[in-house]
N, C-alpha and C positions, 0 to 999 in steps of 0.2 A: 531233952531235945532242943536244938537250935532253934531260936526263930529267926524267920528273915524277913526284911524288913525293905518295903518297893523303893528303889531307888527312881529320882526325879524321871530318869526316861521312863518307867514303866505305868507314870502316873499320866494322867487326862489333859488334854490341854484345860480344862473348864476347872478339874482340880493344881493343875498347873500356875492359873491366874489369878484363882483365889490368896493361890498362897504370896504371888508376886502383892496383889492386893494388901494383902496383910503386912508381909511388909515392908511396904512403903507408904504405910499408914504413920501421918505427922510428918509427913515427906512431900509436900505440894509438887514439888518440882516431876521427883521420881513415880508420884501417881498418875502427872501429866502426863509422863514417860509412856508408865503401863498403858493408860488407857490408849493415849494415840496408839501404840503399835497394836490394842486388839482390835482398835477399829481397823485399822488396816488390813489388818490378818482377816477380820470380816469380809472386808470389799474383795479381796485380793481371790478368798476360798470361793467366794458368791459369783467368781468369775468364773468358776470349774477348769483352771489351768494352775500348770507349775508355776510358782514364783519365787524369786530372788528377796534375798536382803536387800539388794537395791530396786527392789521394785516397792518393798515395803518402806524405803527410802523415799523413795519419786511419790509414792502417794501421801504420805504425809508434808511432805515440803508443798507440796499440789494444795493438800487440803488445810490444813494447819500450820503454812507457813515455817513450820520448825519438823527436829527431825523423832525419834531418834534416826541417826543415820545409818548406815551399813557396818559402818567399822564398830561405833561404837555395840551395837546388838550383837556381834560376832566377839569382840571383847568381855561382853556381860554372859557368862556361863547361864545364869537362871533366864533372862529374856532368850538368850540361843534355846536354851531348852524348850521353851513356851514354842517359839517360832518352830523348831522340827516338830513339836507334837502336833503343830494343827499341820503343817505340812503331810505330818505321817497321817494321821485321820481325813485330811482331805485326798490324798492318794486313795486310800481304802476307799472312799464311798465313791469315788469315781473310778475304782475298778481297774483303776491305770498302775501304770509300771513309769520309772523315770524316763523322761524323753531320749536319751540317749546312752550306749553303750559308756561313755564317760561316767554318767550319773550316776550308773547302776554301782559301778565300778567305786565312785566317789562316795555312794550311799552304804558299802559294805565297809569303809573304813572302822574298825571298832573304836579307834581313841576321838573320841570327841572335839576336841580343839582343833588336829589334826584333818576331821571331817570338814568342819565349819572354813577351815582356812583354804581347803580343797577347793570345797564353792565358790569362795569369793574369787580364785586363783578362774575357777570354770566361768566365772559370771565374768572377770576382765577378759577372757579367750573371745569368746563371744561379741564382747563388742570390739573387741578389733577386729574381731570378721567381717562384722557388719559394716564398719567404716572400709575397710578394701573393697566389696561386694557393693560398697555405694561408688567408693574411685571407678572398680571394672565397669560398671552400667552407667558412667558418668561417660566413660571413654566410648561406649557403645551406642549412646546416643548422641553423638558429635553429627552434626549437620557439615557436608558429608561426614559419614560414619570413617570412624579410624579402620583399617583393613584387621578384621577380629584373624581371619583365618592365617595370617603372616604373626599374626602374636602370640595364637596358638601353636605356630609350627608347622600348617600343615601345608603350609607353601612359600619357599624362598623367600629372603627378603629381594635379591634381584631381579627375579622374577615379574616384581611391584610395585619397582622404584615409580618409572615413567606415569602409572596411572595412579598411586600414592601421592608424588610429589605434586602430578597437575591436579588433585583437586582437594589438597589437605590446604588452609588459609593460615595464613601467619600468626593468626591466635591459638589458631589451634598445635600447630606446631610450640607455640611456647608453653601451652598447657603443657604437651606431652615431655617439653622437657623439662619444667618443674616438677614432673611427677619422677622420671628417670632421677634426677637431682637429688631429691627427698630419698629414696630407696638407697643412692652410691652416698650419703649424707648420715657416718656414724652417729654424732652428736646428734643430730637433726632426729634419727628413727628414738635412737634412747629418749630422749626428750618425750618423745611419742607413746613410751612405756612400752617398746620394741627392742631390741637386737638383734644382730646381725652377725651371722658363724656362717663360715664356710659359702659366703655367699648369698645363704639363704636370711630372709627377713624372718624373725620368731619372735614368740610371745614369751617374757622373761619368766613367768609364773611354771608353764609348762612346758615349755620350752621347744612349744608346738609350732608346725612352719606356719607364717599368716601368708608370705610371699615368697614361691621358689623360686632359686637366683637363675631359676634358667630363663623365666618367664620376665626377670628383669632383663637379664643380654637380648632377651627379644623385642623389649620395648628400645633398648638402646638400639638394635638394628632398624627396627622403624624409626628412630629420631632422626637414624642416618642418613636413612634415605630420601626419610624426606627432607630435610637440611640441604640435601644436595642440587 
């Protein structure tokens, strides 16, 4: 009869750590390594939410000044391992499923490397959402407000010239065009770890829309208008 023999996914995160312990036993550096990231992986599960490689990044630089960082945990096969096992066992005891169709999707990947690279790809998506999502609610709370309903479409830009242009101020009209600027600005989005196809602004990883290019010709029609 065969035997077989657990491969590191099917071991513990707690037997998972010992064995990082071990070895990086006469390894100061690399034990500093382990330990920072379980404390992390501690604070992170004690929080009862999903977390990122870069979240176990931000807390270590937070707390210990050093990292490991994202890339490098995603680079190291046995620290990646340690990281999804407490991930997998914090999942289970809170009963939860991934936060998002992506995740679920991202967490059925079978080749490992391939998964890990997945996330980090899902983890940069994400914060260029949020950087847009802070532009859109930046543009939303302009004193007078930018006209939301002419950017969304659902009313002419002619329509809005006359009461746009008398009460947008000239600061704010320069906002709105360093923002039109930035988006028509190739170099400028890649820079950004953006690109740009067919118009629309995307994320290079996934190649997911952050800004559709219709929503851009709409801001350039309010530039227009109110320019005028």
């Amino acid at each position: 009869m065969t035997q077989s023999f657990p491969t590191p996914e099917d071991l513990t995160a707690a037997a998972l750590y010992d064995d990082l312990e071990a070895a990086a036993e006469g390894n100061a550096q690399r034990l500093g390594t382990v330990h920072r990231l379980k404390a992390a992986c501690d604070a992170l599960v004690a929080g009862g939410k999903n977390f990122s490689l870069k979240d176990i990044e931000a807390y270590c630089k937070a707390t210990f000044s050093r990292g490991p960082n994202a890339q490098s945990v995603s680079n190291d096969k046995s620290l990646r391992i340690y990281v999804d096992a407490r991930r997998r066992e914090a999942a289970l005891v809170r009963g939860g499923k991934p936060r998002s169709p992506l995740d679920q999707d991202i967490e059925a990947i079978a080749d490992l490397d391939l998964r890990s690279r997945m996330r980090l790809l899902a983890e940069d998506y994400r914060l260029v959402q949020k950087r847009i999502r802070i532009v859109t609610e930046a543009l939303a709370k302009l004193d007078p407000p930018l006209d939301l309903d002419l950017l969304l479409g659902k009313r002419s830009a002619a329509a809005s010239v006359t009461r746009t242009a008398a009460s947008v101020g000239d600061d704010q009209v320069a906002a709105l065009r360093r923002v039109v600027r930035f988006f028509r600005d190739l170099e400028r989005v890649r820079r950004a770890g953006l690109d740009i196809e067919a118009g629309d602004v995307i994320g290079r990883g996934l190649r997911e829309t952050v800004v559709d290019g219709r929503d851009i010709a709409l801001l350039e029609a309010l530039l227009s208008a109110v320019e005028r």
